[in-house]
N, C-alpha and C positions, 0 to 999 in steps of 0.2 A: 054416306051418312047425311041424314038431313036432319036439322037440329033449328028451333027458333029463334028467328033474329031479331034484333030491334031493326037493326040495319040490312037493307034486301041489298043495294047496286054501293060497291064499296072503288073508291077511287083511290090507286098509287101512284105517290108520288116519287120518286126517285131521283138522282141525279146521276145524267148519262156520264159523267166526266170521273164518275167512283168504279172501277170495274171489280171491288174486290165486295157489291154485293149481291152478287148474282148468285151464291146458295139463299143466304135473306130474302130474295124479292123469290125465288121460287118455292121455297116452304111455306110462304105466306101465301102467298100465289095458291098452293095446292090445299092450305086451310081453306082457306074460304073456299075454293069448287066444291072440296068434300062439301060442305052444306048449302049447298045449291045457289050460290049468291053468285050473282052477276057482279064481274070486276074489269074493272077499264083502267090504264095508264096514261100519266101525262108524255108518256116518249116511247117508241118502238126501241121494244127489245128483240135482239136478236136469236135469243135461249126461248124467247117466249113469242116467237108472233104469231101465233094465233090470240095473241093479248089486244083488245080492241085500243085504237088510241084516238083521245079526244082531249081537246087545248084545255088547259088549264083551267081558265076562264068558263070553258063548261061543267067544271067538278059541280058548283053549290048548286047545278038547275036539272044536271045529270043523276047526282049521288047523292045519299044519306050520310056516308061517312069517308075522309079524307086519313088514307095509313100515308105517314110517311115514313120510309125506309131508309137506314143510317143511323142518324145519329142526333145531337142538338143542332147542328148546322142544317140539315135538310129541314130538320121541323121550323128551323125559322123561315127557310126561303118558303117552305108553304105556307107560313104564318102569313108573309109579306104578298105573297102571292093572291090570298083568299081575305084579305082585310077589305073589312067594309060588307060581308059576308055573315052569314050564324051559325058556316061549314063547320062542324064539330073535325079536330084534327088529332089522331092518339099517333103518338110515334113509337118505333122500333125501334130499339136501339141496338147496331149492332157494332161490338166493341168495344169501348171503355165506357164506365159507367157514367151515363148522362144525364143533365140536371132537369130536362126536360121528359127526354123521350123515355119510359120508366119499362117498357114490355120489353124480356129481354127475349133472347133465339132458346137457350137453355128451359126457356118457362114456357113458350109462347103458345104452343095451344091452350093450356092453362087457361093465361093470362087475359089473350087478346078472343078467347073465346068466352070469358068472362064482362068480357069490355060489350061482343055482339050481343050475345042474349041482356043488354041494360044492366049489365053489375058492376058500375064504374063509378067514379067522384068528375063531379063537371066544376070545371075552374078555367074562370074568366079571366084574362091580362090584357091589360092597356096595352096600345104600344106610340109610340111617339111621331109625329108630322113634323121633319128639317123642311124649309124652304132657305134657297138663297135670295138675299134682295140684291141687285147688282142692276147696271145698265143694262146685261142681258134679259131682264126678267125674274121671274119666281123659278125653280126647279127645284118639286118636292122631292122628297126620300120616306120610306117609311121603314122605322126601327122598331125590330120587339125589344132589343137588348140595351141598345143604346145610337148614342150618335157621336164622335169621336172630330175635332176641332185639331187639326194637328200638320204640321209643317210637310210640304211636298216634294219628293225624294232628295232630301238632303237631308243634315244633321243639324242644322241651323234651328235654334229655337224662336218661337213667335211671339212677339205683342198684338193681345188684343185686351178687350174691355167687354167685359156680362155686364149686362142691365136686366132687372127682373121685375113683370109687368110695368118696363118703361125707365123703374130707378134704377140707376148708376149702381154696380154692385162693387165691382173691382176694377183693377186694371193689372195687368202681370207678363212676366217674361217665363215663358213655360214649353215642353215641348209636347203639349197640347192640353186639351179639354175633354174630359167624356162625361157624358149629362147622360144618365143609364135611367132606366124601368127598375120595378126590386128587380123583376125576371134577370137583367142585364147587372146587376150590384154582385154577382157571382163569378163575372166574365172578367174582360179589362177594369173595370169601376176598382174592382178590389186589386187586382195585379197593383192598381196604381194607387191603392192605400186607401181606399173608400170602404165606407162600412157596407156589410151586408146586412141590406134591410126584405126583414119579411115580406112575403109575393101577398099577402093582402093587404098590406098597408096602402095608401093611395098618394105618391112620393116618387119626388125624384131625383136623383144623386146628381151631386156635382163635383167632381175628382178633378185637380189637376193632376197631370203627367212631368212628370221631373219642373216643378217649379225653380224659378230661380228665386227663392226668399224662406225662410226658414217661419215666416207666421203664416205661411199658408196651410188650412185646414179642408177639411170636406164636407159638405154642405148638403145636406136634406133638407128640399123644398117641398110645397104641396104642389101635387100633381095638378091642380089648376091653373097653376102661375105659364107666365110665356117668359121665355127666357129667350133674351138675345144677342147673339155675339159680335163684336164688329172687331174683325181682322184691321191694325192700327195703320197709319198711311204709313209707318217708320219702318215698317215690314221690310228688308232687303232680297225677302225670297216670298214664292207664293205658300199657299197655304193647301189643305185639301179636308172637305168635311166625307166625313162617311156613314154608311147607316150599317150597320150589323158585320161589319166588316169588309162591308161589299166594294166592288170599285168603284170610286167618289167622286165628288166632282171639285173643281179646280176654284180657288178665290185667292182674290186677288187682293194688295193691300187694299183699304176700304169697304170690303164686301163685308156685308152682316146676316149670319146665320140668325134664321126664327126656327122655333124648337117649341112644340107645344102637343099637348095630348091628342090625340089623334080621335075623331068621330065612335069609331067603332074599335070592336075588343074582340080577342081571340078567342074562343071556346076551344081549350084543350079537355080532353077525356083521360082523366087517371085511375090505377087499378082504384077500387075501394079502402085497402089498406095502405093507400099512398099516404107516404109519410115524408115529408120536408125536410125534417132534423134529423132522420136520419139518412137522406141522400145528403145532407150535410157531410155528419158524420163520416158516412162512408167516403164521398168524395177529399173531403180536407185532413183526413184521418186523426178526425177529431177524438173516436174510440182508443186510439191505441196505446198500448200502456206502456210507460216510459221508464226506462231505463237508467240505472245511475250509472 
């Protein structure tokens, strides 16, 4: 079948380390040949090698459109991977329902054949620049979800001190900090008692993690502000900051995280009748009717 695209050369994304989506990547796989699209992967498959494979870094100059397959987690690492990019990125979800990746397996010719021929919602999200400042230098990170300030493999809670473009904001005993995107105010932000703020607002959460003080609250800034942490010298253990949950890097008592919006923004592709409140809904089972 050959059918009109917007999209001709389509790039997936996958993660070798998942084996359980090898029906996913080949049903999708076999959509797009039926209409004659040229598809390339970021990794050799071994179900699929006659699947061309080309680095990452070649999707936005190679492709029109970046699928990623799985779930929220894949769509971030491509997020983090293609940032700095105007790689349009729709994800699959395959599994539980995701707050991101909205095309399910159940719908997907439907769906993601509604996304190729241009019948989709285009929505933009920041995502956030961590550096450390330390004797070693800068060592950035880049978060769509959030960035996470939090003690290194022990149970030991941390002193540090936010200052926000430059003022003193606090100081506290907590077993960490997460400064989120709205994107990321659905993930850890809220686990740890932060509001969920709407994905167009332009805001940044700031949640502590088990504080030690009973007036500590949560904090929505303007996504313009810099915000900076500095791990306290009183520290008796290190600390460790993260981006999206990914593995992080190590600080030391005195080290100061910067935390600030990032240059460029993600272009995700959603169905047309994408609806926000109600992946709410469904996700936090906000519908369901309650019982006496």
């Amino acid at each position: 079948m050959t059918t009109d695209s917007t999209f001709k050369r389509i790039g997936l994304f996958v993660r070798k380390d998942d084996t359980l989506m090898e029906n996913a990547i080949v049903r999708v796989n076999e959509l797009l040949c039926s209409r004659d699209l040229d598809v390339v992967c970021n990794d050799a498959l071994p179900f699929l090698p006659e699947l061309q494979v080309i680095p990452m870094a070649d999707f936005p100059s190679a492709c029109d459109l970046t699928i990623a397959i799985g779930g929220d987690g894949t769509l971030l690492s491509a997020a983090r991977a293609l940032a700095g990019t105007d790689m349009p990125v729709v994800g699959v979800n395959v599994g539980r329902l995701g707050f991101l990746a909205d095309v399910t397996l159940k719908n997907l010719e439907q769906q993601l054949g509604d996304i190729l021929c241009g019948r989709y919602r285009d929505d933009r999200r920041f995502l956030l620049q961590a550096s450390i400042q330390n004797q070693q230098g800068v060592m950035p990170g880049i978060a769509m979800n959030d960035v996470v300030i939090h003690a290194h493999q022990n149970l030991h809670m941390i002193e540090f001190e936010t200052y926000i473009n430059g003022k003193f904001l606090n100081s506290q005993r907590a077993d960490g900090l997460v400064v989120a995107t709205p994107t990321g105010s659905t993930a850890y932000a809220m686990s740890a008692g932060g509001p969920i703020v709407d994905v167009d607002l332009d805001a940044i959460v700031l949640a502590s993690v088990c504080p030690h003080t009973l007036s500590n609250r949560p904090l929505v800034v303007a996504a313009s502000n810099t915000i900076e942490i500095s791990l306290s010298e009183n520290n008796i253990t290190t600390g460790m900051v993260t981006c999206d949950g990914r593995p992080g890097q190590i600080l030391q008592p005195g080290d100061t995280v910067r935390i600030e919006r990032h240059q460029s923004q993600i272009r995700l592709l959603h169905l047309e009748d994408h609806d926000h409140y109600s992946i709410l809904r469904a996700k936090l089972e906000w519908g369901r009717k309650l019982t006496c």
